[in-house]
C-alpha positions in Angstrom: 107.3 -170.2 -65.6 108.7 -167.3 -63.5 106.0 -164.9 -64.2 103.8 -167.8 -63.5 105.4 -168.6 -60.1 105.5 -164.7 -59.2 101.4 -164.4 -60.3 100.4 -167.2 -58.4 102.5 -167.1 -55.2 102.6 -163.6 -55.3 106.2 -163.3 -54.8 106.5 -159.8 -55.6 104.2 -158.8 -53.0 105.9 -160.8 -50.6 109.1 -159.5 -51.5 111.3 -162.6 -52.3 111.9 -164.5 -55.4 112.4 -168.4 -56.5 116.1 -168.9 -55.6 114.6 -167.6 -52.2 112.1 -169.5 -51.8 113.5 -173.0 -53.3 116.7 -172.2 -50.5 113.9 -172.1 -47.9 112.0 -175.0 -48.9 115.3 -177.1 -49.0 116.1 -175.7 -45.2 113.0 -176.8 -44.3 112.9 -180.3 -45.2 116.4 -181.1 -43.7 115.4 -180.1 -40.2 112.2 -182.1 -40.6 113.3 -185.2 -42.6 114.0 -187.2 -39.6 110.0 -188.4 -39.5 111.0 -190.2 -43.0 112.6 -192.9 -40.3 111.1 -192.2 -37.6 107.4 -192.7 -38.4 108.0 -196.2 -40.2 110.0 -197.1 -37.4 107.4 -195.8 -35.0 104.2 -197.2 -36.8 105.5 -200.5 -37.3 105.7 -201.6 -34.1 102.0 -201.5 -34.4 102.0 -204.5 -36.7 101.8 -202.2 -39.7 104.9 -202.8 -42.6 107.5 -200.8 -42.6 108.2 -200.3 -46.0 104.3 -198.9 -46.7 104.3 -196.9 -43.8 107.5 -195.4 -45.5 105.6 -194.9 -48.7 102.5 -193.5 -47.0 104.7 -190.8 -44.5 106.1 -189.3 -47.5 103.2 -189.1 -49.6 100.5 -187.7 -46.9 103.8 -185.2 -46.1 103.5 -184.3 -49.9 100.2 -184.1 -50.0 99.9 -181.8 -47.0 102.5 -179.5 -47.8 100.9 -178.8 -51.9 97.7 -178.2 -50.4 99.3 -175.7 -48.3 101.7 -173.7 -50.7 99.5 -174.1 -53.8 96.1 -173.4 -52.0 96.9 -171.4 -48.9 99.9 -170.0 -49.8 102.5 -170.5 -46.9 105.5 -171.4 -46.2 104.4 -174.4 -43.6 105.1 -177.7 -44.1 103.0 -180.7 -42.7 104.2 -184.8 -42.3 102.7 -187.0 -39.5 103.3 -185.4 -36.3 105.7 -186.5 -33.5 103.5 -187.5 -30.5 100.6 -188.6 -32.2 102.3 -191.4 -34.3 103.3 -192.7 -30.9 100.0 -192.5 -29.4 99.0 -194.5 -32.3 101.5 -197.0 -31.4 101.6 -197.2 -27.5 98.7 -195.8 -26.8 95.9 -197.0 -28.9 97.4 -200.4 -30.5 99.5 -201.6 -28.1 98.4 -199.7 -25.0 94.0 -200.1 -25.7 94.5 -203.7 -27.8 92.8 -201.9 -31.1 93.9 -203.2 -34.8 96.3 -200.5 -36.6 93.0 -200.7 -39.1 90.8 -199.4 -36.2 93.4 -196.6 -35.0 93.6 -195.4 -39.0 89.7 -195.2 -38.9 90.5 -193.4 -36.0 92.6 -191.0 -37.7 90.5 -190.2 -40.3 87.6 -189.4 -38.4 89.3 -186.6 -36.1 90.9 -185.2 -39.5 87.1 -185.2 -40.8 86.1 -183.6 -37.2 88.5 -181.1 -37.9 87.7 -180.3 -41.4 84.3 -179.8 -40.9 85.0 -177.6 -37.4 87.1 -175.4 -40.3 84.5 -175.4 -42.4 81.5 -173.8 -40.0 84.2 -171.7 -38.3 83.7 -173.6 -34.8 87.6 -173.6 -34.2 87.9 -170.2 -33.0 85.7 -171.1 -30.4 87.0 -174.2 -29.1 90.4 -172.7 -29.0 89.4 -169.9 -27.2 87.8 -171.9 -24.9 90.7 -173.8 -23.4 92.6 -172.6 -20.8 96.1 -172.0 -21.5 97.3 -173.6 -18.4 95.6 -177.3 -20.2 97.1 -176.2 -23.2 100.9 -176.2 -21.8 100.0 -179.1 -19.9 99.3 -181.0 -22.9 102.1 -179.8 -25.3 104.7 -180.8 -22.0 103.2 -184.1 -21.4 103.5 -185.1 -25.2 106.7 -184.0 -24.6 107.5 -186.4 -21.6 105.8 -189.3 -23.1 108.1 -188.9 -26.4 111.0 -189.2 -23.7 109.6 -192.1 -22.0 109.4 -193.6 -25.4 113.2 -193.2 -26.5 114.2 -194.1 -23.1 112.4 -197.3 -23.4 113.5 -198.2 -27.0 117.0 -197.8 -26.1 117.0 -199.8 -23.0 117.6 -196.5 -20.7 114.9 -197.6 -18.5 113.1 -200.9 -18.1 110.1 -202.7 -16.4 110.9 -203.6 -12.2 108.0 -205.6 -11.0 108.9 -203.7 -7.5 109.3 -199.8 -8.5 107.9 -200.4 -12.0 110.7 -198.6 -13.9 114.1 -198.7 -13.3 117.8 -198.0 -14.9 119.1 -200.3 -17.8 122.1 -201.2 -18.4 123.5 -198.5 -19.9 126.7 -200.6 -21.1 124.6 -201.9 -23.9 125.4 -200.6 -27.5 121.6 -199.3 -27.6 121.9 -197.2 -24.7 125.3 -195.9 -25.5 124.1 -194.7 -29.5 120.9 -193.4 -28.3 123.0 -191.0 -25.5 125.4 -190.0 -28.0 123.0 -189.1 -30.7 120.6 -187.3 -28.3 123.9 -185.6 -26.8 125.1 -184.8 -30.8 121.4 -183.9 -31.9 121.6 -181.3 -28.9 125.0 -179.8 -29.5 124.5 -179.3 -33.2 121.1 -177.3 -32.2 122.5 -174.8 -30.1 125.3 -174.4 -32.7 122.7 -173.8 -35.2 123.5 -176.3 -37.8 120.9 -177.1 -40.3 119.3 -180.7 -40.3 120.4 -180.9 -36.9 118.6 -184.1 -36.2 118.8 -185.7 -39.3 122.6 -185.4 -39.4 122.3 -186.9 -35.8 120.2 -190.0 -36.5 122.6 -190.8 -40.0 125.6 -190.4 -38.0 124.7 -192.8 -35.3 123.8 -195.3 -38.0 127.0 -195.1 -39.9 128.7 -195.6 -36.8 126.9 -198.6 -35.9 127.5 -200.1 -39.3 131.3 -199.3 -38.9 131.5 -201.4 -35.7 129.3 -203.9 -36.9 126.1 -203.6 -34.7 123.9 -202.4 -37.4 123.8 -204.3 -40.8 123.4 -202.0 -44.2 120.5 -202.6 -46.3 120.9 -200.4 -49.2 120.4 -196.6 -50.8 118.3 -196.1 -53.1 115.7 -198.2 -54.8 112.4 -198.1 -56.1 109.4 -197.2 -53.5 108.3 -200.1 -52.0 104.7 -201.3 -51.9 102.0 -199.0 -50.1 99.5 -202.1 -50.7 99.6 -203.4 -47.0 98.3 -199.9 -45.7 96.5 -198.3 -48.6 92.5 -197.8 -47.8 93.4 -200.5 -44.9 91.6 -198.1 -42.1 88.0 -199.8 -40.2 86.0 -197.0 -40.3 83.5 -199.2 -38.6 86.0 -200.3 -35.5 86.8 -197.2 -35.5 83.3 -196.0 -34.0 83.3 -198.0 -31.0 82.1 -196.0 -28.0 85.7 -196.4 -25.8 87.1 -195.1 -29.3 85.5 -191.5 -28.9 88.2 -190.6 -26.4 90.8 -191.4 -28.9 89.3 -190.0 -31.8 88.9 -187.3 -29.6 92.8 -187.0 -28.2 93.9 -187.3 -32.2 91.7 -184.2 -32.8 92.6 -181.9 -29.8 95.9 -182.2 -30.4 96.1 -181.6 -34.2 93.9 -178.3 -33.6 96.2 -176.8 -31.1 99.6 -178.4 -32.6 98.3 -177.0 -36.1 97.0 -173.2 -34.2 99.6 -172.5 -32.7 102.6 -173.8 -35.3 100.5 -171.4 -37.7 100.2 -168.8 -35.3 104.1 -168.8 -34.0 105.1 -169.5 -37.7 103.3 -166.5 -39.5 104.4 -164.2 -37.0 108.1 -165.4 -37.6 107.6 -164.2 -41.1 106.0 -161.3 -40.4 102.7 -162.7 -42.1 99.7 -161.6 -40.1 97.4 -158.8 -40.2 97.2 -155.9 -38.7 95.0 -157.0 -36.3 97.7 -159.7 -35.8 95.3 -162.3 -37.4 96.5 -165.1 -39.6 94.7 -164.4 -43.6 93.4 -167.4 -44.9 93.9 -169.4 -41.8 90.4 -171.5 -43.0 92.3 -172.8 -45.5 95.3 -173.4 -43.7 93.6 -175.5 -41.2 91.5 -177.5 -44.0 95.1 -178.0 -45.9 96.2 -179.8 -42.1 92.5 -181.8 -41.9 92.5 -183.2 -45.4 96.1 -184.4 -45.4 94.9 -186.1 -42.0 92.2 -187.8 -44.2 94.4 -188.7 -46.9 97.4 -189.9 -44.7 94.5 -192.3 -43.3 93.9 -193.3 -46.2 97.1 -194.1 -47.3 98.3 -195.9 -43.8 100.0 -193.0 -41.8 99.2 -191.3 -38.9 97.7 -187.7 -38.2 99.1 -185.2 -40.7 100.0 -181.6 -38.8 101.9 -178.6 -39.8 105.4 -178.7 -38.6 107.2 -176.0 -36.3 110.5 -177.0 -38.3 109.1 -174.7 -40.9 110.3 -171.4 -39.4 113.6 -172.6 -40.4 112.3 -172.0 -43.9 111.0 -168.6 -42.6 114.1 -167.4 -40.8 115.6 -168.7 -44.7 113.6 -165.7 -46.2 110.6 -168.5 -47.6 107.2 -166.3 -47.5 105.2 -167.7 -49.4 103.4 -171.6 -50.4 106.4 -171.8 -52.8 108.6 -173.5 -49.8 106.3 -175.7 -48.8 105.9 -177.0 -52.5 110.1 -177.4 -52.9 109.3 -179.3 -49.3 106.7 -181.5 -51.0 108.8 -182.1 -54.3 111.7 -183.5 -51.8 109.5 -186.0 -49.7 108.6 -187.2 -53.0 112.1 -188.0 -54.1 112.6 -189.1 -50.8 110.4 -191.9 -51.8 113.8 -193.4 -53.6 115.5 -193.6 -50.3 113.6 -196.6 -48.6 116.8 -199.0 -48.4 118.7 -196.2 -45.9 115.4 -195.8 -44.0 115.6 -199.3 -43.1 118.7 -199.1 -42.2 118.1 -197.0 -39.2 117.9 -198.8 -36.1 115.6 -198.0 -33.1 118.5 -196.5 -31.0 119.2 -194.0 -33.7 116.1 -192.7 -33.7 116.1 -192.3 -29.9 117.9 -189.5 -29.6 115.6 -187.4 -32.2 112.6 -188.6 -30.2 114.5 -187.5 -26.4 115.8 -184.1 -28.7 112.2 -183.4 -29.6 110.6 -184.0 -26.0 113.2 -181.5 -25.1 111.6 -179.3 -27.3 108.1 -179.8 -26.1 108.2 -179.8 -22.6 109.8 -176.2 -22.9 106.5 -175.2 -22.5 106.4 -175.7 -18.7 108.2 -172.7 -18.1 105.2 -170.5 -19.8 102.6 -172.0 -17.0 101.7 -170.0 -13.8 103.6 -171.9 -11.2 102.3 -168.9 -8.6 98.9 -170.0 -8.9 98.1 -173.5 -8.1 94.8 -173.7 -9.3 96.6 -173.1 -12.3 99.6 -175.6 -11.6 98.2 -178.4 -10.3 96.3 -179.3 -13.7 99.4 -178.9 -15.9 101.2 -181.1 -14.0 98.7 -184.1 -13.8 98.0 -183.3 -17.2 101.9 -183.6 -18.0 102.8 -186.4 -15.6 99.7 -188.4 -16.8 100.7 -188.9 -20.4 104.3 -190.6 -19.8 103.0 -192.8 -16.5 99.7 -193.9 -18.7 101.3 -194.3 -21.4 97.9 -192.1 -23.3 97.6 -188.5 -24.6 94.1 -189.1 -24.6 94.2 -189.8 -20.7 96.5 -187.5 -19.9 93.8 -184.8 -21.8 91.1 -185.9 -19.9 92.8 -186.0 -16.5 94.1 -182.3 -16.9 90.5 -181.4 -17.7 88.6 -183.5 -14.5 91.9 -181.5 -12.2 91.0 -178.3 -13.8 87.1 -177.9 -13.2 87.2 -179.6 -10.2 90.5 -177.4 -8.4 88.5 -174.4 -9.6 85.2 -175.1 -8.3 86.6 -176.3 -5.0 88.8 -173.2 -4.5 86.1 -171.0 -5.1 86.7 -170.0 -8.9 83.9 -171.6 -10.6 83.9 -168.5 -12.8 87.3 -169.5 -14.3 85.5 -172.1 -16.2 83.7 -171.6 -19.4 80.9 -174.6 -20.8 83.8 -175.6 -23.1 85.5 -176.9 -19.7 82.8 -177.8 -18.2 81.0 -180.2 -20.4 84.3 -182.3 -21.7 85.3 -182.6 -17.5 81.9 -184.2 -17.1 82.2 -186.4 -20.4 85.6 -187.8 -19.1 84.4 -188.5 -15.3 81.2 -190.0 -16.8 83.8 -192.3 -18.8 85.9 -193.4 -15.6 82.9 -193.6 -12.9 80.3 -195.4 -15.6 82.4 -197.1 -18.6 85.7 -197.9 -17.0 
């Protein structure tokens, strides 16, 4: 089995061993394993059950992360990505009035975009093509609307018919567990400990149990029933014409969440080329589109490789053995559903708030000098939170980009790429509303 494990994962080579790799893969699933609660808990606000949701988030994050080790051979692990689940939620179900069927077809169709953009090698150019100022944009606003979303959930801030938002109370049990798990969450980070999050949400529950304002529902059991979700997606709803946008916003984001968590990850571990090029990135990015499909499939949203996995990497993990120790764990995880339905909204607030954090860190990368430059990442940013939509945030950042530059002069900034998705999205507001 060893000589097996060294042949195929070509340990040797990358100079680290099982014991290695297994410690790696376990570091990586604790600082992830928070989207075992918080995608069910996410999702089913949607009207989709929270028990199959559970079942299908662990499965599409198994499925993703053997495709990866076995056939790409990294160390990256993929589960339904922060953001887009709440997208799915807020934005398309709740937000747009679309079935949790429709949004799945949804799903699946950007995951089969992106698969076949891997397959003729049309990535490259798409990423290429977008500015880097949209791209921080985006990434922050994701960020922003993840905070708007815990803020919500635990009563931080409410509907005011006169100023639209305004302060809860922040007496209120919710308000007070979701602060002091986001304050916990954010301690524990900067002290470096390991399943950070995860360690925050439990704690807050078993708090709340211990003063009675959660109620415990169990540990371990067997899986529950995926039959509510499985092969539940309307492929046919899903191809409405106001759904492009949508099946658009899922796509975008998965590229340029899954590029650059590739990207920032192999260069962690030392794992591109010389000409600082990522081997095998085809398959890598085909690994991300076909657990999209599957996780569609099975009644989850988009799949996407997760930055948690340079935890694995700083670990000494190198090669697609991690992520299969990651995928063996979300399995067994499977057991677990009683204690994910334990844990209340408020607990998971803080992981959302800690992981906006996160995100909108990429502000301070945009060029604030320039305001050709700045204006478009902060409508793009601002847009996603105050809409309540990635997918209109997207397309306002793109409309503020073309048309700043051409006013100011700089029409040569702007590639076709730009261009031709600014006029899609005005055509959409002037002509389809």
């Amino acid at each position: 089995m060893k000589r097996f494990l060294d042949n195929h994962f070509k340990l040797t080579e990358h100079k680290t061993n099982v014991k290695t790799e297994v410690i790696a893969g376990i570091t990586t699933f604790l600082t992830m394993a928070y989207i075992i609660f918080v995608n069910p808990s996410i999702l089913s606000e949607a009207g989709m059950d929270y028990g199959a949701v559970f079942v299908a988030t662990c499965l599409a994050a198994a499925i993703g992360c053997l495709i990866m080790g076995i056939w790409a051979n990294y160390p990256i692990a993929q589960a339904p990505g922060m953001g887009l689940n709440a997208f799915f939620t807020y934005g398309v179900v709740l937000g747009m009035g679309y079935t949790w069927e429709a949004a799945l077809g949804a799903v699946f169709f950007s995951g089969l975009c992106f698969f076949l953009l891997s397959v003729f090698k049309i990535r490259e150019w798409i990423i290429n093509s977008i500015p880097l100022s949209l791209r921080l944009g985006i990434a922050a606003g994701i960020g922003l609307f993840l905070a708007m979303i815990a803020l919500k959930n635990a009563g931080i801030v409410v509907a005011n018919p006169a100023t639209l938002v305004a302060l809860g109370d922040l007496s209120q049990p919710p308000a007070i567990y979701a602060l002091l798990g986001f304050f916990v969450i954010t301690a524990l980070a900067y002290l470096k400990v390991t399943g950070a999050v995860m360690i925050g949400i439990l704690g807050i529950t078993a708090i709340a149990m211990l003063l009675g304002h959660n109620e415990y529902a169990g540990f371990m059991s067997m899986p529950p029933s995926i039959a509510p979700t499985f092969m539940a997606m309307d492929l046919m709803g899903a191809l409405d014409v106001a759904m492009l946008s949508v099946i658009f916003a899922f796509l975008f984001v998965d590229l340029f969440d899954t590029s650059g968590t590739l990207v920032g990850v192999a260069q962690r571990g030392k794992l591109l080329d010389k000409d600082g090029k990522l081997p095998r990135l085809g398959r890598a990015m085909m690994a991300d589109s076909g657990a999209s499909m599957a996780g569609a499939a099975l009644g989850t949203s988009t799949t996407t490789s997760y930055i948690e996995s340079t935890a694995g990497i700083v670990s000494g993990g190198r090669t697609g053995l991690t992520a299969v120790v990651v995928a063996i764990l979300f399995l067994a995880s499977l057991f677990f559903a009683p204690l994910a339905g334990s844990i209340p909204a408020y607990a998971t607030a803080g992981a959302l708030l800690y992981v906006a954090v996160l995100m909108a860190g990429s502000l301070a990368h945009a060029n604030w000098d320039d305001p050709t430059d700045a204006a478009p990442v902060l409508i793009a940013a601002l847009a996603m939170p105050l809409t309540f939509s990635i997918a209109e945030g997207i397309a306002l950042g793109f409309i503020s980009y073309a048309a700043i530059k051409t006013l100011s002069g700089r029409f040569k900034d702007l590639n076709p790429a730009v261009i031709l998705l600014a006029l899609l999205f005005a055509f959409k507001y002037l002509f389809l509303g």
